[in-house]
N, C-alpha and C positions, 0 to 999 in steps of 0.2 A: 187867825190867831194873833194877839198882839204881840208885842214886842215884850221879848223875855230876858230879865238878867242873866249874864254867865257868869260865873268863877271857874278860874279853869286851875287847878292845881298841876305843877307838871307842868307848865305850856312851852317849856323849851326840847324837850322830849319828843319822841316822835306820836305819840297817840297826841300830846297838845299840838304838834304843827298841824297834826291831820284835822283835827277840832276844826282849828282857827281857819284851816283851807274849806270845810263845812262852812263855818259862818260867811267865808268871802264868797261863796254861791250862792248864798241867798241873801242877800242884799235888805236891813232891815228889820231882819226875821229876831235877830240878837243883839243884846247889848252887851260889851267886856264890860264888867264891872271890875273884876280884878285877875292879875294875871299871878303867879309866883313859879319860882325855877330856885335847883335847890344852888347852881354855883354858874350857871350860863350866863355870865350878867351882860356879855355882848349882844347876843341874841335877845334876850330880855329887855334889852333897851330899843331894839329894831321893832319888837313888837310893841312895845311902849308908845313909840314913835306911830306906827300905825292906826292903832286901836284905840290910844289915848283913854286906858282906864282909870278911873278912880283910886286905885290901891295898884301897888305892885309891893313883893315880896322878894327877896331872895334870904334863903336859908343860910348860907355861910357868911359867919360877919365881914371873913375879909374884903368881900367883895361888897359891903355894904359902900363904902367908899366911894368906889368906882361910882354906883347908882347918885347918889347927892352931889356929886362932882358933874357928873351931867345933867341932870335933871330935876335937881333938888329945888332952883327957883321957880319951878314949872309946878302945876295947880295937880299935884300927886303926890296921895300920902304911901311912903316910902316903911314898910316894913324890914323889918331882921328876923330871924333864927326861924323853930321850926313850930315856937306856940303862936309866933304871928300867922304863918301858914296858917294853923288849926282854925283859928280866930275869924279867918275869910269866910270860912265854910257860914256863919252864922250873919253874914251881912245883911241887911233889911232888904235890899233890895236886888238880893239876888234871885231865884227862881231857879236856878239849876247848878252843880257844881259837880263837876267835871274832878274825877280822884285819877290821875295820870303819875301818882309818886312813887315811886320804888319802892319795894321793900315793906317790909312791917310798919312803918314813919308812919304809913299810910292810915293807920286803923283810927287814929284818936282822930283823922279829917272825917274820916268816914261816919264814925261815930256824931261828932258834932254836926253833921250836913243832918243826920235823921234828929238830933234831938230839936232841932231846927226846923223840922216839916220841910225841910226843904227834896225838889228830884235830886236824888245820888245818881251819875253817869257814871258807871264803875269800870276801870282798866286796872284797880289793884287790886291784884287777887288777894294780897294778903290781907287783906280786910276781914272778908268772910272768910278766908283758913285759918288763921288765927282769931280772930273775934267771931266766929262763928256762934258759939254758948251765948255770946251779946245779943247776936244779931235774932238768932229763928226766933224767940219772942216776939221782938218788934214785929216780925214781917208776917207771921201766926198771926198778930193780930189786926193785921193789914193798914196801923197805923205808918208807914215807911214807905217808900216809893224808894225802889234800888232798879235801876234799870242797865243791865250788863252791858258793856261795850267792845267786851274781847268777840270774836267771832265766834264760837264757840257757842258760848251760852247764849249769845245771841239770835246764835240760829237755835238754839233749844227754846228759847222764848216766845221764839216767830212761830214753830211748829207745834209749840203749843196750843197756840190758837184754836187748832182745828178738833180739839176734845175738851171736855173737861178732864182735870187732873184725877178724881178717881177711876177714869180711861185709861190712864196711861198704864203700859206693863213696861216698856223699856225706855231708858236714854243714852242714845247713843253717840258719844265724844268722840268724835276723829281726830285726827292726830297723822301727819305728814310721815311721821315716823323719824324724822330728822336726817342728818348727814351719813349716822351707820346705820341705815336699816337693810342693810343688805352685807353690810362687813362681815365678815367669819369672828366666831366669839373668840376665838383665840388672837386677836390681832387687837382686841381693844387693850390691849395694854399698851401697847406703841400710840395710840392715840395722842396727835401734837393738841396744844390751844390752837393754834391757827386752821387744821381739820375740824375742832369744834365749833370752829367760829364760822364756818363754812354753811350754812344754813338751804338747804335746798328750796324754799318756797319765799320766806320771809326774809326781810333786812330790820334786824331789831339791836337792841342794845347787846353788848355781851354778855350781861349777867342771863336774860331771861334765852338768849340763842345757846349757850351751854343747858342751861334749864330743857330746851328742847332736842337738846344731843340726847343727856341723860334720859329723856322721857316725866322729868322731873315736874315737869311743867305740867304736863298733860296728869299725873300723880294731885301736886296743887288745883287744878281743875275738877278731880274729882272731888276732891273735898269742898272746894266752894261748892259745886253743886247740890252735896248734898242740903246746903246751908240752902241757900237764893230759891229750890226747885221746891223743900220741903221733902225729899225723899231719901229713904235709905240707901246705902252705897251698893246694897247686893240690885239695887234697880239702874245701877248705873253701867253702863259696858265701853269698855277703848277698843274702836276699832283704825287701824289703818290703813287712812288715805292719801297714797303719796301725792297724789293730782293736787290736793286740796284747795276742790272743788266744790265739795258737801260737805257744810261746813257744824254740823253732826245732823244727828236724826231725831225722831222722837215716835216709838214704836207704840200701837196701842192697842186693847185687848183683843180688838178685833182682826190684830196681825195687820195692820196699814200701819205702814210707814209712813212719816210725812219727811222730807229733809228741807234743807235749806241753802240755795246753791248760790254762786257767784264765782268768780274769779276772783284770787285772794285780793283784798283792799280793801282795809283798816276803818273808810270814810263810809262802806256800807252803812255795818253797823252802827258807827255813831252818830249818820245820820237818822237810822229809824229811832235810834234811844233820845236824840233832841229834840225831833218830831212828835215823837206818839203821843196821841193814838193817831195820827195822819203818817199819810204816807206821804210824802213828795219828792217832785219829780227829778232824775239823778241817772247819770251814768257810771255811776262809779262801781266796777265788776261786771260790768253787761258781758254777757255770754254773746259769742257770734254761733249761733248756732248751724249756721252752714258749712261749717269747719268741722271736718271731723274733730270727736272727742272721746277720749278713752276715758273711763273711772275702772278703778280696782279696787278692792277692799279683802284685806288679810286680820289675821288677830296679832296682838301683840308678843314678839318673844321674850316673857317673862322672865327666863334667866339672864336675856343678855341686859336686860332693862329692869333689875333689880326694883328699882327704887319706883316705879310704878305699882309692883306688888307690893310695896312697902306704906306706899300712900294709900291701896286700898283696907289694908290692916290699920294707918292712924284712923282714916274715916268709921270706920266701923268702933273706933275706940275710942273718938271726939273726946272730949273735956280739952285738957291744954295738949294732947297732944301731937296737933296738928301744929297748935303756936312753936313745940319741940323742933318736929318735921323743919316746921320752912325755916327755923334760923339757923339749926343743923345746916341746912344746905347751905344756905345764904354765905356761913364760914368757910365751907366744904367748898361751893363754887368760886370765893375769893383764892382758896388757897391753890387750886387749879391754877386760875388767871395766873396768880404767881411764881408758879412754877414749881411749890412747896407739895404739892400732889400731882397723883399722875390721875389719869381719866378714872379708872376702876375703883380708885380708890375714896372716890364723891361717897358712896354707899357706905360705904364701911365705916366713913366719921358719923352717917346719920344715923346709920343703925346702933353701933357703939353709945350715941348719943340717947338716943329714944330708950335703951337699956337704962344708963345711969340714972337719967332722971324722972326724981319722983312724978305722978301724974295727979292730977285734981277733975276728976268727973262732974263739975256743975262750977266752974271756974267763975271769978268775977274780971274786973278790969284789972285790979292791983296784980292777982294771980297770974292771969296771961303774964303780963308785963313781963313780973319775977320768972315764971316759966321760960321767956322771951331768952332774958339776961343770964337764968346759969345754964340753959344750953348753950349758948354760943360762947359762955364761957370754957365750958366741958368740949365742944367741938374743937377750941382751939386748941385744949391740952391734948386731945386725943389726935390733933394734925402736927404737932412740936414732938409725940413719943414717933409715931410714922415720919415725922422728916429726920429722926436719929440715926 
């Protein structure tokens, strides 16, 4: 295989460090074309210094500064805000872009990488839960190349393999179950941030490790899914694996199971989504199998984890409602962090929210957008009457 462009959106982030520890194991295999980070400018310039790309980014201007005050007489053109970000995605000589961004920010990258023929390496979910209506066209019609990199759909991807897709009768999402899967429901109201933050398998940012408290996450999962996989949500099922080990399943008419297993780490997956259709060679998740090993697998407690059942009601209702869904929370989870809500009450500003606003069944870019903007306008009012 030759040598392939990267853009890595996100590279100060942990799915970009994991990227860039990919590319320093294989020696050759890639080229940085360009890097960008939305306010990391220290770390940004460490890999700057390494990788020595063509473009670098940072999203906030004040940190623009910092970047031109070190490196500015150096043979690198130096980007600002978050339409330079989008702009990478479309480089000539990229071949692969990496969407590692937070949040909704992420969609117009995501977008521009496919109107570009370019591979999508995807760690933002909010792309396909909110741009979903954008997306299942393109990939219907198999002009797009989106290749997941959360573990998740990754292992739905891999276990795909083994049938064709009108085979399949189930898809099965694990899910760790997070920090309370075993609390008494009555106790989640005492719920601290630093218990949510508390994550039993993974080390992630804090927005998307409350995401996994809530089960919120694993909700947003489903909805991608339905989007990337091409299936409806009644074909999709959460089951919990605390071990997470099996990293989901993919069930088929004939009742085989296939899964897809490792030990949790991040560089699996993103090594087979850089690669394919190859495989190469990698330790990263090797199972010792001469060690004992337990897996368990339960269903999910829907009353204590609201907002799971919540996400499979927007999926089943797609148009902007999912773009509702994730910015609802997006507010919901800030106002947590802050101390403005307590745990139980993440749910109550989404659903609140999903109620007020209007919905659009065949949505465009403009719509999501606006969809985007008065829910988390409405989220915020409905978390200032709750902090009264």
């Amino acid at each position: 295989m030759s040598q392939r462009g990267l853009v890595i959106l996100g590279s100060t982030g942990s799915i970009g460090r994991s990227t860039l520890d990919v590319v320093d194991r294989h020696p050759g295999a890639f080229r940085i074309e360009a890097l960008a980070a939305r306010s990391s400018v220290e770390l940004l310039l460490e890999q700057y210094r390494k990788y020595h790309p063509r473009y670098l980014c940072i999203v906030d201007s004040a940190q623009e500064r910092v970047l031109r005050s070190q490196i500015g007489h150096e043979k690198v053109e130096i980007l600002c805000g978050e339409a330079a970000l989008i702009s990478l995605a479309g480089l000539s000589d990229a071949d692969i872009v990496v969407n590692a961004v937070v949040g909704a920010a992420g969609l117009r990258a995501s977008l521009e990488t496919i109107r570009h023929q370019k591979i999508l390496a995807l760690a933002n979910k909010e792309s396909l839960v909110t741009g979903g209506p954008l997306f299942a066209p393109l990939l219907e019609q198999g002009k797009a190349q989106v290749f997941p990199i959360d573990s998740e759909h990754s292992a739905i991807w891999q276990a795909m393999m083994s049938g064709r897709r009108e085979e399949v009768r189930k898809l099965l999402l694990t899910s760790s179950g997070g920090p309370f899967r075993t609390l008494p429901a009555d106790r989640f109201g005492d719920i601290t941030v630093d218990q949510a933050l508390n994550h039993p398998t993974w080390k992630m940012g804090p927005k998307i490790t409350i995401d996994s408290a809530t089960l919120a996450n694993k909700g947003l999962e489903v909805i991608e899914a339905v989007t990337l996989f091409g299936v409806s949500a009644e074909v999709i099922e959460v089951v919990i694996h605390p071990q997470s080990i099996v990293h989901s399943m993919v069930e088929f008419i004939d009742s085989s199971v296939v899964a897809q297993m490792s030990l949790p780490d991040m560089r699996l997956p993103i090594t087979y989504a850089l690669f394919w259709p190859r495989r190469v060679q990698s330790e990263f998740g090797r199972i010792d199998w001469s060690r004992p090993l337990t897996m368990t697998f339960e269903t999910p407690d829907m009353e204590k984890f609201p907002l799971l059942a919540t996400a499979f009601d927007v999926a089943r209702t797609g148009g902007t409602a999912p773009a509702i869904f994730n910015a609802a929370n997006e507010v919901a989870v800030e106002g947590f962090l802050a101390g403005t809500l307590r745990f139980v009450e993440i749910a109550d500003i989404i659903r609140r929210t999903l109620d007020a606003v209007s919905m659009i069944g065949r949505p465009e870019l403009d719509d999501i957008l606006r969809a985007d903007q008065v829910a988390r306008q409405l989220a915020r009012e409905h978390m200032e009457k709750i902090a009264c």
